[in-house]
C-alpha positions as CSV (number, residue, x, y, z in Angstrom):
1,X,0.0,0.0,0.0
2,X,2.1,3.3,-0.8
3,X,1.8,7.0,0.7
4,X,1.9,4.7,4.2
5,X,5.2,4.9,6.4
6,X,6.7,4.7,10.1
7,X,7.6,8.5,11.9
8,X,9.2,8.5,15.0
9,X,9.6,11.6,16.9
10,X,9.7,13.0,20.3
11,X,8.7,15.9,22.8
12,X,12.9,17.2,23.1
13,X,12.7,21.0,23.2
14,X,15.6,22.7,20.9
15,X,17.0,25.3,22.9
16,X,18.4,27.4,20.4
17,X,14.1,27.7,19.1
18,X,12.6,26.7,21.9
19,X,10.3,24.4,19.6
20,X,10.0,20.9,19.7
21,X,12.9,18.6,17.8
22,X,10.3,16.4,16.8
23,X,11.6,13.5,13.9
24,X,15.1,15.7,13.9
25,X,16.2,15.1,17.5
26,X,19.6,13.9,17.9
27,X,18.9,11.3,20.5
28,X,16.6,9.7,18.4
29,X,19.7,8.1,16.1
30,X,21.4,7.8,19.7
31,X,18.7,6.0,21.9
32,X,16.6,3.0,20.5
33,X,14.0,3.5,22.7
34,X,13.6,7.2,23.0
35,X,10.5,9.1,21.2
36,X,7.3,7.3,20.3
37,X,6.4,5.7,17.1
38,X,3.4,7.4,14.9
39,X,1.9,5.6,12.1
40,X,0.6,7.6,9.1
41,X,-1.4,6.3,5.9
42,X,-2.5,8.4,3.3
43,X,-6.4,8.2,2.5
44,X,-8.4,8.5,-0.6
45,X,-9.8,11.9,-1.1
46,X,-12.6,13.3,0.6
47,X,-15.7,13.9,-2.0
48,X,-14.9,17.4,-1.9
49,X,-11.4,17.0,-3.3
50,X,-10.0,17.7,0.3
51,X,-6.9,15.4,0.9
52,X,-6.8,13.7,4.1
53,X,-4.5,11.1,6.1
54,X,-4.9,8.1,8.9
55,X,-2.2,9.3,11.5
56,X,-1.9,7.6,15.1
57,X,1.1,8.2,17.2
58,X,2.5,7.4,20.9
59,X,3.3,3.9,20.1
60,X,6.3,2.6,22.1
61,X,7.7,0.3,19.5
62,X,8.0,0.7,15.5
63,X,6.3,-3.1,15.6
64,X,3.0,-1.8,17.4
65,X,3.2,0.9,15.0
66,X,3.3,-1.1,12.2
67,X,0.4,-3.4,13.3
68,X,-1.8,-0.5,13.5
69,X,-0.8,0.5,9.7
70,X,-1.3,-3.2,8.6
71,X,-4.9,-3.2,10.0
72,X,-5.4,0.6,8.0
73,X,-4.1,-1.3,4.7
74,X,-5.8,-3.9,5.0
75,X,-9.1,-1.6,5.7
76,X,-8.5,-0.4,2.7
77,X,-7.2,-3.1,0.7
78,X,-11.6,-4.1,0.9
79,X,-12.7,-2.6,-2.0
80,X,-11.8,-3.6,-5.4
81,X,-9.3,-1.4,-7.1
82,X,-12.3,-0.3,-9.8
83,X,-14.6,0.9,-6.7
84,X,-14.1,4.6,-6.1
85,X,-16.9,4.6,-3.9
86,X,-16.4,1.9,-2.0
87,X,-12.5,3.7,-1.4
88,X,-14.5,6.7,-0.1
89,X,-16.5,4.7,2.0
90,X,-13.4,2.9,3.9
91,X,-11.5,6.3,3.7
92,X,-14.4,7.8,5.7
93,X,-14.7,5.4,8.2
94,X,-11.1,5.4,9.2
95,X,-11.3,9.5,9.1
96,X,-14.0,9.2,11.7
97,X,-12.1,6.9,14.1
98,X,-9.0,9.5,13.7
99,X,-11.6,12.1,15.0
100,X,-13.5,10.1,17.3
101,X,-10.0,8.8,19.0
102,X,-11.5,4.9,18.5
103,X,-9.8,1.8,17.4
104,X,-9.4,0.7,14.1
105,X,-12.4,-1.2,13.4
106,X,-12.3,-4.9,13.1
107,X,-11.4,-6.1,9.6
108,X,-13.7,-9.2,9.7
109,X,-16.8,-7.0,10.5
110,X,-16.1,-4.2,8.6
111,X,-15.6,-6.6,5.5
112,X,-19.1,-8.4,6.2
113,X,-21.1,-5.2,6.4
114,X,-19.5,-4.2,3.4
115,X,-20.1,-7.1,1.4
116,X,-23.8,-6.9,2.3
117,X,-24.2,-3.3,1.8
118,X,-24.6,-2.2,5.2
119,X,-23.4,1.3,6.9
120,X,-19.9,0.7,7.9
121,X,-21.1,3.4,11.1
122,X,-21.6,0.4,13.4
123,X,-21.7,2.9,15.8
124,X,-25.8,4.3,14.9
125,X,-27.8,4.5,18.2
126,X,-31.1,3.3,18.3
127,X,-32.4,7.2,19.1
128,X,-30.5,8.3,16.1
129,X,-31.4,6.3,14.0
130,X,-35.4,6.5,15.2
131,X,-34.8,10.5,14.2
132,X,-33.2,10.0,10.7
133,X,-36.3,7.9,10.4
134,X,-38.9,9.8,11.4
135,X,-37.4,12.8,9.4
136,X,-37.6,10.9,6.5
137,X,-41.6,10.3,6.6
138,X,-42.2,12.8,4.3
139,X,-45.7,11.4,3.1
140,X,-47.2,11.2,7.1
141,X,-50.6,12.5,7.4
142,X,-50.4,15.0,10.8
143,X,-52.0,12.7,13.2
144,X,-49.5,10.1,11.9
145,X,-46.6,11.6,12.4
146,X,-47.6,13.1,16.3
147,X,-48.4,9.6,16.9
148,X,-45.3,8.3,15.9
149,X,-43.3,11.1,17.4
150,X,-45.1,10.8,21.1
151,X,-44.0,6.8,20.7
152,X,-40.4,7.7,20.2
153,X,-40.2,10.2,22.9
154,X,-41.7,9.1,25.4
155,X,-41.1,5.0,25.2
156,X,-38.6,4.4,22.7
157,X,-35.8,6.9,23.4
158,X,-35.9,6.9,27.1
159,X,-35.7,3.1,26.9
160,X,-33.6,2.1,23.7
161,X,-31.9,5.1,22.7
162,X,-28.8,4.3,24.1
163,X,-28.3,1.2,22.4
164,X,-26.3,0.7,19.1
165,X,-28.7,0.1,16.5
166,X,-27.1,-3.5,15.5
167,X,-27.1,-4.3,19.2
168,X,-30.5,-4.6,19.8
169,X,-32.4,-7.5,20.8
170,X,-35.4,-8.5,21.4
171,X,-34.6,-8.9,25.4
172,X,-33.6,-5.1,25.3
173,X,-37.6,-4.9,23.6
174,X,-39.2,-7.2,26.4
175,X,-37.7,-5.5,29.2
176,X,-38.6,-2.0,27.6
177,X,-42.5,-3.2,27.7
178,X,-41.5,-4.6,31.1
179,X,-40.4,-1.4,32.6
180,X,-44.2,0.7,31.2
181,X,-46.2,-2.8,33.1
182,X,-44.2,-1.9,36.0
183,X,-45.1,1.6,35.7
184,X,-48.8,1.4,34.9
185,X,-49.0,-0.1,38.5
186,X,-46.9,2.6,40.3
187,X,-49.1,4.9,38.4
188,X,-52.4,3.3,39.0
189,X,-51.3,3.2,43.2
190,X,-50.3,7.4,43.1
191,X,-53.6,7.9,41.3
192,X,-55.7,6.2,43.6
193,X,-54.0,7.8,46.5
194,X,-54.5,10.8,44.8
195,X,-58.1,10.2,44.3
196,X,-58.5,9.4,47.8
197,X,-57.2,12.6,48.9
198,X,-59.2,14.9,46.8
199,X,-62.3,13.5,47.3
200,X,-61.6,14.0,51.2
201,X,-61.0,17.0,50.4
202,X,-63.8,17.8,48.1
203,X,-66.1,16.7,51.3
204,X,-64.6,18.5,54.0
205,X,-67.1,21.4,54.4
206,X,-65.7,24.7,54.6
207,X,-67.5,26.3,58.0
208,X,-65.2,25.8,61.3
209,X,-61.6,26.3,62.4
210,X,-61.5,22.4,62.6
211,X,-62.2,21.7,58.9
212,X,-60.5,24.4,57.5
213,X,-57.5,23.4,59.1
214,X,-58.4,20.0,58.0
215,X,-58.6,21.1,54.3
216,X,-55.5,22.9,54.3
217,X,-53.5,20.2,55.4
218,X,-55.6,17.9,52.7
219,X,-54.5,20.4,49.8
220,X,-50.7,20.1,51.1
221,X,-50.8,16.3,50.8
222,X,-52.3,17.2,47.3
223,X,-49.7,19.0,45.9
224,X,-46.9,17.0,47.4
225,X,-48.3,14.0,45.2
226,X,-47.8,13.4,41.4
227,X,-50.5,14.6,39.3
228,X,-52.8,12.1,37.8
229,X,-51.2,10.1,35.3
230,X,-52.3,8.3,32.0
231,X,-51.3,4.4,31.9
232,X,-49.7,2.9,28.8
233,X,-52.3,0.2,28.4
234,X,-51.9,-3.1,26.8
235,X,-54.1,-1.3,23.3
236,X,-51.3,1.2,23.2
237,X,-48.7,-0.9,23.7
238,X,-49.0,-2.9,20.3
239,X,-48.3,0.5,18.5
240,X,-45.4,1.6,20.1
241,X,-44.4,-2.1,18.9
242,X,-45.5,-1.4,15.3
243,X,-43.4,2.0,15.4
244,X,-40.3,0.2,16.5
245,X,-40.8,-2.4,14.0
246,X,-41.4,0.5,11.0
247,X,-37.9,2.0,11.7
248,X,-36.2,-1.3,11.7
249,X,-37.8,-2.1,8.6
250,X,-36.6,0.6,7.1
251,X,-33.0,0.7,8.4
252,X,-32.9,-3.4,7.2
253,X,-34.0,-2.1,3.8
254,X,-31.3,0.6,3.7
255,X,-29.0,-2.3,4.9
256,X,-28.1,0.2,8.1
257,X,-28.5,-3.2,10.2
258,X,-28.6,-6.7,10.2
259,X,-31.3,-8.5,8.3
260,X,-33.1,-9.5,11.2
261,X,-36.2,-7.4,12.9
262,X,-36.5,-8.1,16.7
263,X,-39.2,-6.1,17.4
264,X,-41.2,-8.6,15.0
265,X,-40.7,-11.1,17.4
266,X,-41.9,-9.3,20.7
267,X,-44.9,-11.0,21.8
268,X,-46.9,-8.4,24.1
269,X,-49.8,-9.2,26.3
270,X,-53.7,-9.3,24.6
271,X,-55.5,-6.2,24.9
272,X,-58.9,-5.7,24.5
273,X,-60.5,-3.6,22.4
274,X,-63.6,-1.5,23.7
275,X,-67.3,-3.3,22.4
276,X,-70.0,-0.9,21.7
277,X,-72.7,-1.9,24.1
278,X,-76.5,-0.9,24.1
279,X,-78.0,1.9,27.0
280,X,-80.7,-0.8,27.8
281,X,-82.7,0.1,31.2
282,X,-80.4,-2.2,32.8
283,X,-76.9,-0.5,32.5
284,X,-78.9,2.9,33.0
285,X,-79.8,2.1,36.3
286,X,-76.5,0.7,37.1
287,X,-74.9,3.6,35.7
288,X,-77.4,6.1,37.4
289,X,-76.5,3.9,41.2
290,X,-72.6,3.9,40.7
291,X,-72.0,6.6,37.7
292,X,-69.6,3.8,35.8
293,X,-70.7,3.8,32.1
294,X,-70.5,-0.5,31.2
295,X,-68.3,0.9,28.5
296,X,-66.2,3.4,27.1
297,X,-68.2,2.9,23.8
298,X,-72.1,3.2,23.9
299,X,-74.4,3.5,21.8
300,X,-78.5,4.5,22.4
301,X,-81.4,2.4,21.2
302,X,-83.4,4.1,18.4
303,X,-86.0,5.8,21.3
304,X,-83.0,6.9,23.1
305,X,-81.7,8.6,19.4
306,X,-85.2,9.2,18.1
307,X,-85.3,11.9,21.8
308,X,-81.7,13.4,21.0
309,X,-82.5,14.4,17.7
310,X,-86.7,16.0,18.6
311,X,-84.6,17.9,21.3
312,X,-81.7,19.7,19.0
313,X,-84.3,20.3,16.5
314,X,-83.8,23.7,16.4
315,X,-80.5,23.4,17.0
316,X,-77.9,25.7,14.4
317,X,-75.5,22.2,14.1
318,X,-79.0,20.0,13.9
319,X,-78.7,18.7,10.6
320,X,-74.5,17.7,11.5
321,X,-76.0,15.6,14.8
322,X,-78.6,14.2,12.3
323,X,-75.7,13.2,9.6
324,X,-73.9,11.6,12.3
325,X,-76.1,9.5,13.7
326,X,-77.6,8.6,10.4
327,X,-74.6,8.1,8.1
328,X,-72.3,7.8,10.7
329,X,-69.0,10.8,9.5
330,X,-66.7,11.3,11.9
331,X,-66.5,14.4,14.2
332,X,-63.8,15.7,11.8
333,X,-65.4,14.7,8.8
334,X,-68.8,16.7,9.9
335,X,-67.1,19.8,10.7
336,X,-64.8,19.8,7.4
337,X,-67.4,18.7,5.0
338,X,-68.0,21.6,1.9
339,X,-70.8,22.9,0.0
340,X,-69.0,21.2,-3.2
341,X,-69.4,17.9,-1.6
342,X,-73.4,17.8,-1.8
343,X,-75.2,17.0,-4.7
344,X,-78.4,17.7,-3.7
345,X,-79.6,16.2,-7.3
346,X,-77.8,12.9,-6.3
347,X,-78.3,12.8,-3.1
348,X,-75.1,12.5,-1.6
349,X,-72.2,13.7,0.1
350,X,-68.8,13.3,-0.4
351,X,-66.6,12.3,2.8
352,X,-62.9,14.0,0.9
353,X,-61.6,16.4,3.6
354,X,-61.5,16.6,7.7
355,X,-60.7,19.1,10.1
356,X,-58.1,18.1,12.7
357,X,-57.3,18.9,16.1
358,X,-53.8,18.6,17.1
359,X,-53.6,20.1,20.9
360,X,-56.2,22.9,20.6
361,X,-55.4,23.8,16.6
362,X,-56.8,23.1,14.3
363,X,-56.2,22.3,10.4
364,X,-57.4,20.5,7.2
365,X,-56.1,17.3,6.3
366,X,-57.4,14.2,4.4
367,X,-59.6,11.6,5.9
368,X,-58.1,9.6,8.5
369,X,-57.7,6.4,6.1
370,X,-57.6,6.1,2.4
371,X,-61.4,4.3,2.8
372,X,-62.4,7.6,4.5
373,X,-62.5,8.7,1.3
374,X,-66.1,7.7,0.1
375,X,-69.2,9.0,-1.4
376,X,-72.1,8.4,1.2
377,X,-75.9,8.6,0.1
378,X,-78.2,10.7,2.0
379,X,-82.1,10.2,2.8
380,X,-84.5,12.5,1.7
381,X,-85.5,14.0,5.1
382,X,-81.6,15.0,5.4
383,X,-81.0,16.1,2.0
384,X,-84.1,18.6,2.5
385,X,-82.6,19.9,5.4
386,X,-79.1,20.2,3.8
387,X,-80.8,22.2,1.7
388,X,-82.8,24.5,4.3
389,X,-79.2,24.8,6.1
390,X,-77.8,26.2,3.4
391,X,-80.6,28.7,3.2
392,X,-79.8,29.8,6.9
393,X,-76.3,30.0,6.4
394,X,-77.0,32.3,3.5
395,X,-79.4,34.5,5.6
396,X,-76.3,34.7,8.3
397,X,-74.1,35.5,5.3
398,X,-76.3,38.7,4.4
399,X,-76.3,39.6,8.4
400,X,-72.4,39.5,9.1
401,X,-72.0,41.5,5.5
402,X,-67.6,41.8,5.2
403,X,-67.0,39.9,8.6
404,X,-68.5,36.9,7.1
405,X,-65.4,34.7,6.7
406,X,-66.2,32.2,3.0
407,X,-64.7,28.8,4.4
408,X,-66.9,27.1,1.7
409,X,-67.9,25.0,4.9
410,X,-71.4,23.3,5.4
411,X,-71.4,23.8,9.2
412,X,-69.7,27.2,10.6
413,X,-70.2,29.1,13.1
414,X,-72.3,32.2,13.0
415,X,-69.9,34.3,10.8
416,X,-68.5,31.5,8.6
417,X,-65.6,30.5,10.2
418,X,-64.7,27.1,11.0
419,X,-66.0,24.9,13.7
420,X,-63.9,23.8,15.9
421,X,-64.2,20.4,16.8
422,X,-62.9,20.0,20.3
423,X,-66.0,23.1,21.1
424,X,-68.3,20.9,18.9
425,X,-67.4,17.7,21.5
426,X,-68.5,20.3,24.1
427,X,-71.7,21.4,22.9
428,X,-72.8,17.7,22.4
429,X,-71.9,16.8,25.8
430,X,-74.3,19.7,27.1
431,X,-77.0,18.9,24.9
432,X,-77.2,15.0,26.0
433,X,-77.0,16.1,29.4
434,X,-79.9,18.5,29.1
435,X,-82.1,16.5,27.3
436,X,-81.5,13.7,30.2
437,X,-80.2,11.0,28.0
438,X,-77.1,8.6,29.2
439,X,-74.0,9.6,28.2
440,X,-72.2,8.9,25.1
441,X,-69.3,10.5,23.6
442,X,-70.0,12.7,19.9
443,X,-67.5,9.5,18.3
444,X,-70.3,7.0,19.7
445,X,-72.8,9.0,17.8
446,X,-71.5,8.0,15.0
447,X,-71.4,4.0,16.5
448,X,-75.1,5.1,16.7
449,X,-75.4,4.8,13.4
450,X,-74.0,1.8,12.7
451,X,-76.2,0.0,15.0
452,X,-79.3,2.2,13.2
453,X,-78.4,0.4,9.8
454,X,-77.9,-3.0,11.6
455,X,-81.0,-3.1,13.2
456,X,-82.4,-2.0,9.8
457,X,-80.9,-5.1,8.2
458,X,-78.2,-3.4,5.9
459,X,-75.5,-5.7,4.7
460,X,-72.8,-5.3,7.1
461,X,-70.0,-4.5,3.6
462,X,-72.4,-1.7,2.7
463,X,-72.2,-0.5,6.7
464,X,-68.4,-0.7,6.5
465,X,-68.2,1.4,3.0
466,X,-70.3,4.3,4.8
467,X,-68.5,4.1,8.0
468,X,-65.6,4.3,5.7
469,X,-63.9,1.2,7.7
470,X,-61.3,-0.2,5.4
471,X,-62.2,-4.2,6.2
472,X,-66.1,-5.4,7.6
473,X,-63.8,-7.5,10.3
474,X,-63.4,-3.9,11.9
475,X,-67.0,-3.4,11.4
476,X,-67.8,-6.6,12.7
477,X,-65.0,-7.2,15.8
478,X,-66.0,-2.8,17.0
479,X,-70.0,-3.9,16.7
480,X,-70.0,-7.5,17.5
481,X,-71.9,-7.2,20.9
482,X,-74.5,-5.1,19.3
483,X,-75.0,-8.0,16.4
484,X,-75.2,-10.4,19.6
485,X,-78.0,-7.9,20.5
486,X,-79.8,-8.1,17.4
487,X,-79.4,-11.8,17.2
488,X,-81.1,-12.3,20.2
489,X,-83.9,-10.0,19.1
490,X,-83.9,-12.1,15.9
491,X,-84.7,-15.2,18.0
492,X,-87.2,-14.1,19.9
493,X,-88.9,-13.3,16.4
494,X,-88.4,-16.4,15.3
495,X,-90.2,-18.1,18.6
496,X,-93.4,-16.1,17.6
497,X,-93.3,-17.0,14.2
498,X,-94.0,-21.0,15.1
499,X,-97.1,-21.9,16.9
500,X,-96.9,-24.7,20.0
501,X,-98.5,-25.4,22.9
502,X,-96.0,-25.4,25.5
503,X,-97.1,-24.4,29.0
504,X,-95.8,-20.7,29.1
505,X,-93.0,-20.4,31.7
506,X,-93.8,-18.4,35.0
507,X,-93.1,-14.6,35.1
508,X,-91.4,-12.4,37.9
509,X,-93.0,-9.2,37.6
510,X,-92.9,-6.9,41.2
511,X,-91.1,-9.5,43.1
512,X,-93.8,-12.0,42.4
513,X,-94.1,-15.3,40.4
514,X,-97.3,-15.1,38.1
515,X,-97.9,-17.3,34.8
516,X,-97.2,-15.5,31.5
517,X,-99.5,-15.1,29.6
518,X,-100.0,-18.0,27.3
519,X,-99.9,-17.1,23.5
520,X,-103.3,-18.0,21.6
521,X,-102.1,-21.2,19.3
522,X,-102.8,-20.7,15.5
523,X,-104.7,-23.5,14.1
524,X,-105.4,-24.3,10.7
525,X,-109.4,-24.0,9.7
526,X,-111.0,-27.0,9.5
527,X,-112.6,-28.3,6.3
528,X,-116.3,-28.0,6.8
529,X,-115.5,-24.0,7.6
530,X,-112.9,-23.7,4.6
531,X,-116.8,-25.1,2.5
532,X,-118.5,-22.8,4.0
533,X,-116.9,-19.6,3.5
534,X,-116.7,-21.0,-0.3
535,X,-120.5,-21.1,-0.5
536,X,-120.8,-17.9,1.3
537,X,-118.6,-16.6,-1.4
């Protein structure tokens, strides 16, 4: 290998300069072992033309120098002499360890990831290489992308950042999940302290020394504690896995690590996802004793909708609570949807924008999946009223003169200006309060209206298109318990559709046993009546 060579030198001051002899000191000829050995190999050039060199000194013997230029050569001796860029690429990587003060890398390693194509940086942290990534997804919608961020912040960095990306292993991913279980329970203990605290204080009455001492004390232990805290649950957990997985995918494709994915092979407990259950009379009054919904998603029967709806009828936003719990759009969907989306000739509507709320702002962005994109058919009753909305929002138009703001929105608010959809949440919320319905969120309004076209009999693939789910299994897996509901409806119809005699069973009504009522038993008319209505005829 040429331009590569032995200097030895030392730190002997020339008095006549003052300045080190360096390689010209007299002693050096003199002394065997006086001075240090430096090894120096010259490297290709750097891509900007810049020239550059491997030089390592303070070696005690030429030989240990000249081990440490035999491992440079042979570095460089990898790529074939027609591969410029695989000369850069060496040339680099030995520049680096110059600046970095490391140790040559090792020659069997460094050959095998450049033989497969893979960064000769063996030294990538996980948490660097999680940021290149996520840089990189240009094509994110919003809500993607802050999903994907809050996963590498708050779990992924903190817990496998420090790792070298072609270190880790899928025990440095178990213990990672691990580590949030254990913390979900230290959180679930400081929030029920908490909550036992505050509602102390909350019933501590505020008349006499003794109690308001009593409270002060209470809000001290309160603000000594840790505020409430959300858990990672096992739902959330399998994304954070999935966003683990997407970087690795993407470094194995750019051949940054190994061919091998461990977060693929992390085996997290079962969650369970949330079943949208029915506001029978049952779960109200356990709900009205103990103020637990059954569910975090529920839906009302058609009496319980059929009450919502005659109560916001002269509501400004009553035709978007009817379109939600009728065609089921999304909160964003509803408040992003434009006049150039209705064809009132066609009746239909056109789900191809949203508005999105991302912390308390607000923007426009495309549906939340490429299904959301869909053309949804409208009733009669609505279309009509889509119709008489727009002539109100015409007559508000004329009212607010220059301060109308022209969104080209459906639903605004007064002067034209978009709705904003954590308010519209808000407004819902009062509105099922004051017209004393159970509680359900605005989303399970749109669950509503799933259960609406089930009950009705629609074909579960036409429910998915115009919930805009991308498979029926979602359709089916979010509304199975309601199906259970309708099957059982089903056969109870069926019962009354054959006729037996069977002794009716007994009936508790009030606490006591009483015979139901038996049904009257359909028997076919006998002969000598089938002749006589014939002659009557």
């Amino acid at each position: 290998m040429k331009n590569g060579n032995l200097i030895r030198r030392c730190r002997c001051i020339d008095p006549a300069t003052g300045k080190d002899y360096g390689a010209a000191c007299p002693k050096l000829k003199a002394a065997r072992r006086h001075g240090t050995w430096t090894a120096a190999q010259e490297l290709d050039p750097a891509q900007d033309g810049r020239r550059r060199r491997f030089r390592r000194g303070g070696f005690e013997t030429s030989t240990k120098a000249q081990e440490e230029l035999d491992k440079v050569r042979a570095l460089m001796a990898i790529p074939e002499e027609d591969d410029p860029w695989g000369k850069t690429q060496i040339s680099d990587l030995l520049e680096n360890c110059v600046k970095d003060k490391d140790p040559v890398p090792d020659y069997d390693e460094t050959r095998r990831r450049f033989k497969t194509g893979q960064s000769l940086n063996s030294k990538v942290t996980v948490a660097e290489w999680l940021d290149t990534w996520l840089a990189g997804r240009k094509r994110l919608r919003r809500g993607g992308a802050k999903r994907y961020e809050c996963d590498i912040r708050v779990h992924l960095k903190p817990h496998l950042g420090h790792l070298r990306l072609d270190k880790l292993r899928v025990h440095h991913i178990d213990s990672m999940f691990d580590a949030i279980n254990e913390r979900n329970i230290e959180v679930q203990e400081q929030n029920a302290q908490r909550r036992v605290v505050r509602d102390e204080l909350k019933s501590t009455p505020n008349k006499g020394a003794e109690n308001r001492a009593r409270r002060l004390w209470l809000q001290a232990q309160l603000n000594a504690m840790p505020p409430f805290r959300r858990e990672t649950g096992l739902n959330t957990q399998p994304h954070i896995r999935d966003t683990l997985r997407a970087a690795l995918n993407v470094a194995i494709a750019q051949q940054v690590m190994p061919a091998f994915n461990p977060a693929a092979h992390v085996e997290l407990l079962p969650g369970t996802k949330p079943k949208a259950l029915v506001w029978t009379d049952e779960r109200i009054a356990r709900w009205t004793e103990t103020g637990e919904k059954p569910s975090p998603v529920m839906v009302w029967t058609p009496e319980q909708t059929g009450t919502f709806l005659d109560f916001v009828e002269h509501d400004r936003l009553y035709t978007l609570w009817r379109l939600i719990a009728f065609r089921g759009s999304r909160r964003g969907e509803g408040c992003g949807v434009r006049w150039e989306d209705h064809s009132a000739k066609a009746r239909s509507l056109a789900i191809a924008t949203q508005l999105v709320q991302d912390g308390w702002e607000v923007f426009e962005g495309a549906p939340k999946t490429d299904s959301g994109i869909r053309l949804v058919a409208l009733d009669e009753e609505t279309n009509q009223d889509l119709l008489a909305h727009k002539a109100r929002q015409q007559r508000e138009r004329e009212a607010w003169g220059e301060g109308w703001q022209d969104t080209g929105r459906i639903f605004t608010q007064e002067d034209g200006s978009l709705l904003h959809p954590g308010k519209v949440s808000d407004l819902f919320a009062r509105l099922v309060e004051a017209a004393s319905l159970p509680p359900i969120r605005l989303h399970d309004l749109r669950h509503v209206a799933a259960t609406l076209m089930l009950a009705a009999g629609v074909d579960i693939k036409v429910v998915s298109e115009t919930l805009g789910h991308s498979d029926t299994r979602i359709t089916r897996d979010t509304y199975q318990s309601v199906l259970d509901d309708l099957a059982r409806d089903a056969a109870e119809k069926v019962v009354q559709l054959v006729p037996h005699a069977r002794k009716p069973l007994a009936v508790v009504k009030d606490g006591e046993q009483t015979a139901a009522p038996r049904r009257p038993r359909m028997t076919p008319p006998r002969k000598s009546d089938e002749a006589k209505e014939e002659r009557s005829a």
